[in-house]
N, C-alpha and C positions, 0 to 999 in steps of 0.2 A: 704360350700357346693355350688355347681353348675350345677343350675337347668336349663334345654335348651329345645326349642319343634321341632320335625322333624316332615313333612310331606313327604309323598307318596302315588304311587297309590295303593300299599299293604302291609299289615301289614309286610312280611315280610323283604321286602328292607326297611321300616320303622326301624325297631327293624339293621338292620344291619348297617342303619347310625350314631341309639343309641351308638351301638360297635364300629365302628371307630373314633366316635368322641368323644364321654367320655368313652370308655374301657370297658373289662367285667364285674367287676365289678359296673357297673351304675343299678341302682334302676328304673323301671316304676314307674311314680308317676298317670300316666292317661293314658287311651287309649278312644279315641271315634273318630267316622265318622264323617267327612264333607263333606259337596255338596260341587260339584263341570262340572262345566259345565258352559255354557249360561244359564241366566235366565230364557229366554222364553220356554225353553226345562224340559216337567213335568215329565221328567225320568231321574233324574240327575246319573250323576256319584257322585260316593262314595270317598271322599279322606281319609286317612288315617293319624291321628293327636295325638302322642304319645310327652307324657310331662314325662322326664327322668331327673334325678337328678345323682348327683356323688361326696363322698366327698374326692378326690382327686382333686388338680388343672389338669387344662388340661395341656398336655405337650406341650413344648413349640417345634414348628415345627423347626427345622432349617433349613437355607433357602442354597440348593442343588448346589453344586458344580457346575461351568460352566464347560461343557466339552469340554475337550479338543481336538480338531481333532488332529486323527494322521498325521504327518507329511508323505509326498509321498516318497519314497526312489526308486531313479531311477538311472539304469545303460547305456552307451552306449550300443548301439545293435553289434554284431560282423559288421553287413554289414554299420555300420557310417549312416544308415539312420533314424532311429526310436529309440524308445527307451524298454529296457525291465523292468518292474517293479519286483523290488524286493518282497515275500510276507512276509518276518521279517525284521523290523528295525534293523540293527547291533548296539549293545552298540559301543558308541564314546566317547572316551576321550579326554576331551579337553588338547592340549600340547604347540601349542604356538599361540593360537588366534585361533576367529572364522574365519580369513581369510584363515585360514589353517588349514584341517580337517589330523588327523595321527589315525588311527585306529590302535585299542592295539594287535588286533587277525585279520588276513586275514580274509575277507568275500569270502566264498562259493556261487559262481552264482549259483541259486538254476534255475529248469527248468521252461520254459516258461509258463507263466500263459494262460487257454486256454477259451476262453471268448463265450460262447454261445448265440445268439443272438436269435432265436429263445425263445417262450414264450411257457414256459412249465410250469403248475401248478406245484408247488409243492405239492408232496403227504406225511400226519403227519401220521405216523407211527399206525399199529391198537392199539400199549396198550399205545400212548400218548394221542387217541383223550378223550376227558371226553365225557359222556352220563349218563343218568339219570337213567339207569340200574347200570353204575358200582360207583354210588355216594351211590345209593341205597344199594348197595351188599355190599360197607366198611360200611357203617353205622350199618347194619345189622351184622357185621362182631365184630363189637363191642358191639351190644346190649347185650350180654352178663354180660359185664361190667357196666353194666347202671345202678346208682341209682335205689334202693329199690324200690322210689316212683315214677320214669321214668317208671322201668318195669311192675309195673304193670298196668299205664297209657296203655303202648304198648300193652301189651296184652288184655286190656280191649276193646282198639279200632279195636285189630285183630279179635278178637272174635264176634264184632259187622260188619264186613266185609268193615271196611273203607281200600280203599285204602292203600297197604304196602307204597308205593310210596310216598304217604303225610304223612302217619303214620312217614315212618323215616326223612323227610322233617322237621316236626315238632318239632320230637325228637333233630333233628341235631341244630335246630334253638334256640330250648331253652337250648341247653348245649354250645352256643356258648354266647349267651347274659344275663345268669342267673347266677349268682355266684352258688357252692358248700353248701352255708353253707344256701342260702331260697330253695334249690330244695328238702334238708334236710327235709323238711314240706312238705307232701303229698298234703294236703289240697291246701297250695297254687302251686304247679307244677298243680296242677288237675285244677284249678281255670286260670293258664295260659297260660294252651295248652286251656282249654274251650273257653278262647279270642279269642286266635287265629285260630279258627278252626269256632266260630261263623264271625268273621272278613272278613273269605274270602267266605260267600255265599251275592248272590245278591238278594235284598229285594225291591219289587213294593215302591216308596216311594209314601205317600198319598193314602195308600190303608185304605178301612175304610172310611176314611173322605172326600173323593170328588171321583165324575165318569167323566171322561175324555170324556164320548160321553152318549148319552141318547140308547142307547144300546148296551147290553152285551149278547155275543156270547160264549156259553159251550162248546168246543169241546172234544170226549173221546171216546176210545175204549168201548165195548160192557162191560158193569159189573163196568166200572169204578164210578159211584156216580155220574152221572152227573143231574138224575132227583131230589134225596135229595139235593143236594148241590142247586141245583136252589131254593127249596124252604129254606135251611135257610138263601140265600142271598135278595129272597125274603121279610123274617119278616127282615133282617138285615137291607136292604135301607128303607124298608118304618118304621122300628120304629127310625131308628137311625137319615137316612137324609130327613123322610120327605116325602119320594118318593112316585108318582101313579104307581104303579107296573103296569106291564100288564103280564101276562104271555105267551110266545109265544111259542106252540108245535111243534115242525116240525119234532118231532120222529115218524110219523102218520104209518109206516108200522110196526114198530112191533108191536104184538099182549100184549095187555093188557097196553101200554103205554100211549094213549088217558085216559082213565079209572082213571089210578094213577096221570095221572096230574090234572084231573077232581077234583078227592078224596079229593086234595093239594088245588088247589083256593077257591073249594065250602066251604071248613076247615077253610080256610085262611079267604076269604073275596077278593079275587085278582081277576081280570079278566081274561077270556082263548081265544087264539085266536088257531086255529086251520091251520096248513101251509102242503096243500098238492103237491104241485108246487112252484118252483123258484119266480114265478108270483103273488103270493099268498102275497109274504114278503113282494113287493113293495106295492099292497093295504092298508094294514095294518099301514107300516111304513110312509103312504101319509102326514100327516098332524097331528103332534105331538104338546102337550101341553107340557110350557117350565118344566113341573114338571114329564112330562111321563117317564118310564124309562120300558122298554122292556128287559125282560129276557129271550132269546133265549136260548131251549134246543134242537141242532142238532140233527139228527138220528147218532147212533151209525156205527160207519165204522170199519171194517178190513185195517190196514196198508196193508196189502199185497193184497189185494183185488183193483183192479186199477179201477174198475167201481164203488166201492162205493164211493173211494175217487174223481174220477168224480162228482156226484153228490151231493158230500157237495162244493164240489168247485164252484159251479153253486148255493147254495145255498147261502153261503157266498158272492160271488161276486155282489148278489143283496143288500148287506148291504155295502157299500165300507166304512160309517164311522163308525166303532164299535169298540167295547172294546174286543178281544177273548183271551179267558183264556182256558188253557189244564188243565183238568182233570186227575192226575195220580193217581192211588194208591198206600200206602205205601206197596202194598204186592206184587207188579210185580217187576220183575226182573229187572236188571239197564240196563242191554242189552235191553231188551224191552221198557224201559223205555225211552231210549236215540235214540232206532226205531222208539217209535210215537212221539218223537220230532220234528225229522229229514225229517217224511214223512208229520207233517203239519207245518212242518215252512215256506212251500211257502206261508203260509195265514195269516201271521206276526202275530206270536201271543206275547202278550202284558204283559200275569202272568200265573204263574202256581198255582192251584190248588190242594196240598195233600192231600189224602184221605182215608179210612180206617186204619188211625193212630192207633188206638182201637184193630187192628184185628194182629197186629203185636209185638213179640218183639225183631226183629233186624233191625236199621235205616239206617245201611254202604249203602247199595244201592241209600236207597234215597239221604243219603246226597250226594255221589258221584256226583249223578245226577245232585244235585241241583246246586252243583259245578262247575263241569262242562260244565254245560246248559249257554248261553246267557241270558235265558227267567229269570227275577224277581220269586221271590216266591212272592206271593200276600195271602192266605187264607191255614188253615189248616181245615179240619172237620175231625168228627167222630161219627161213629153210624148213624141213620135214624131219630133221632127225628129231626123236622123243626124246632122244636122252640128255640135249646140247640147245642152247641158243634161246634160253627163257632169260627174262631180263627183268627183276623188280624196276617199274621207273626209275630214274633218274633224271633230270630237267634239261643238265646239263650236254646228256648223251644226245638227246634231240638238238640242243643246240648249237653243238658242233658237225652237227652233220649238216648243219645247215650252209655251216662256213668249209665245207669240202672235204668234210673226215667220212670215210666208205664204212659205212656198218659195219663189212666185216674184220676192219681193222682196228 
């Protein structure tokens, strides 16, 4: 047996160097991440590190012909000045020495070769170019034919609203590197698209166990969890690392917000700082103890709204070194979701935030999202209670929910 490890930057050109280099038939014996980046950099990239076995020798390459140029076959020109090139070599037979060529059949001077010097792209034909619609439509073309335990994987992720796109990606990826006779086991086909589907989202690393700035900025559309989730990261840092929480308001215009943060510290035992002005943040944030750690709840903004997002922008800018994390729910749409990305990513945000995981059961959206997104996942919640249901990532917890496991269980 011949056991070999590939790295890459994705599981799936990972799994395809499995294939070309020990064949379809090769076994996964491992899959996990590795860092990878500069050390000094606390947001590492992710390498991807799969330990593959094969109990076949590898085939031995044999080493590729030199090729041979063709030889130039040239005739005089009618006017004795130049020459015309032939465009087919005439078969020659040799008759009495190389010093003397006798051809067995007259050569037909074929017509002028016509040489355009001008630089014109060449255009590839519409049904040669490949695109990832029409890789997508054969795959689909054949699902049909697909193992028992394939289709109902497909259908289970159609149903959950993942991506057709990745769905048959997936599909195509594990009928190229998986033998016939394990896809035969539900369980494990179900177990190896699970990998690979947890494999390709992006995960805050060191979420949980260290804060990168002594504060952490909430940003979120109206309704999204941003005042709960402050409080269970609240009991989270101070029972886990320790932390002097502060809590800091800056939702001070809607009505009844002040109030519920009040409810939250006076319960807790945390401090409230109350932010009615841009101006307000700098006081506050004057003169920090090395164990402070401030928990900024933005006012809620309208993406489409260009003066509210003005004035978080103006809020945020008085913090230049913090930690911001998006707020999304798992119950808004991916279109929505990938809107309020895109209209606060000029305030670099750091991790994302899912929430009301509880209130949903289809995750295709989020995950797409999450996919898709630049932004790390950092935290799950669910539910209102402060003291219960905060979730460091995990890949795999999104991925089973996708195959029918209820959050709350």
């Amino acid at each position: 047996m011949i056991t070999k490890t590939f790295k890459s930057d994705t599981t799936i050109k990972t799994l395809q160097l499995v294939q070309e280099e020990l064949g379809p038939d090769a076994i996964v014996v491992s899959m996990r991440e590795i860092p990878f980046g500069p050390v000094w950099n606390p947001w590492k990239k992710k390498n991807v590190e799969i330990v593959a076995a094969s109990a076949h020798p590898l085939p031995q390459k044999s080493a590729p012909k030199p090729a041979v140029p063709p030889l130039p076959v040239m005739i005089p020109s009618e006017n004795k000045i130049g020459v015309e090139f032939i465009e087919e070599r005439p078969e020659i037979e040799w008759v009495v020495g190389p010093e003397k060529l006798i051809a067995e059949k007259p050569v037909k001077r074929p017509a002028k070769l016509k040489l355009n010097l001008d630089p014109v792209k060449e255009e590839i034909p519409a049904a040669e170019k490949a695109t990832p619609q029409k890789a997508a439509k054969n795959i689909q073309t054949v699902a049909k034919h697909l193992p028992s335990s394939l289709k109902h994987i497909h259908q289970q992720l159609t149903i959950q609203g993942v991506d057709p796109v990745l769905i048959d990606g997936l599909v195509g990826v594990v009928l190229e590197t998986i033998s016939p006779t394990i896809l035969d086991d539900p369980e494990t086909a179900k177990k190896y698209i699970a990998q690979l589907l947890g494999a390709e989202l992006r995960v805050q690393q060191g979420a949980g166990k260290y804060v990168s700035n002594n504060v952490i900025c909430l940003v979120g559309a109206s309704g999204s969890g941003k005042t709960s989730t402050i409080a269970k990261l609240a009991l989270f840092f101070s029972q886990n690392l320790k932390k002097n929480v502060i809590w800091v308001c800056g939702d001070t215009v809607k009505m009844g917000s002040i109030a519920e943060a009040r409810a939250y510290t006076d319960a807790m035992g945390f401090k409230l700082e109350l932010v009615y002005t841009p101006e307000d943040m700098k006081e506050i944030l004057g003169d920090p103890q090395p164990n402070d750690l401030f928990l900024v709840d933005t006012p809620s903004y309208n993406p489409c709204n260009e003066n509210q997002m003005t004035e978080l922008g103006k809020l945020l800018a008085e913090i230049p070194k913090r930690c911001t994390y998006l707020v999304a729910p798992a119950t808004t749409k991916e279109t929505d979701l990938i809107q309020a990305s895109a209209s606060l990513g000029i305030f670099s945000l750091d991790g994302l935030i899912i929430t009301k995981l509880d209130e949903t059961h289809t995750f295709g959206s989020v995950y797409n999202f999450v996919r898709k997104n630049q932004v790390p996942l950092g935290f799950y919640t669910t539910g209102k209670e402060a003291s219960r249901h905060l979730e460091v990532v995990d890949p795999a917890r999104l991925v089973s929910a996708l195959f029918g496991r209820e959050w709350n269980k």
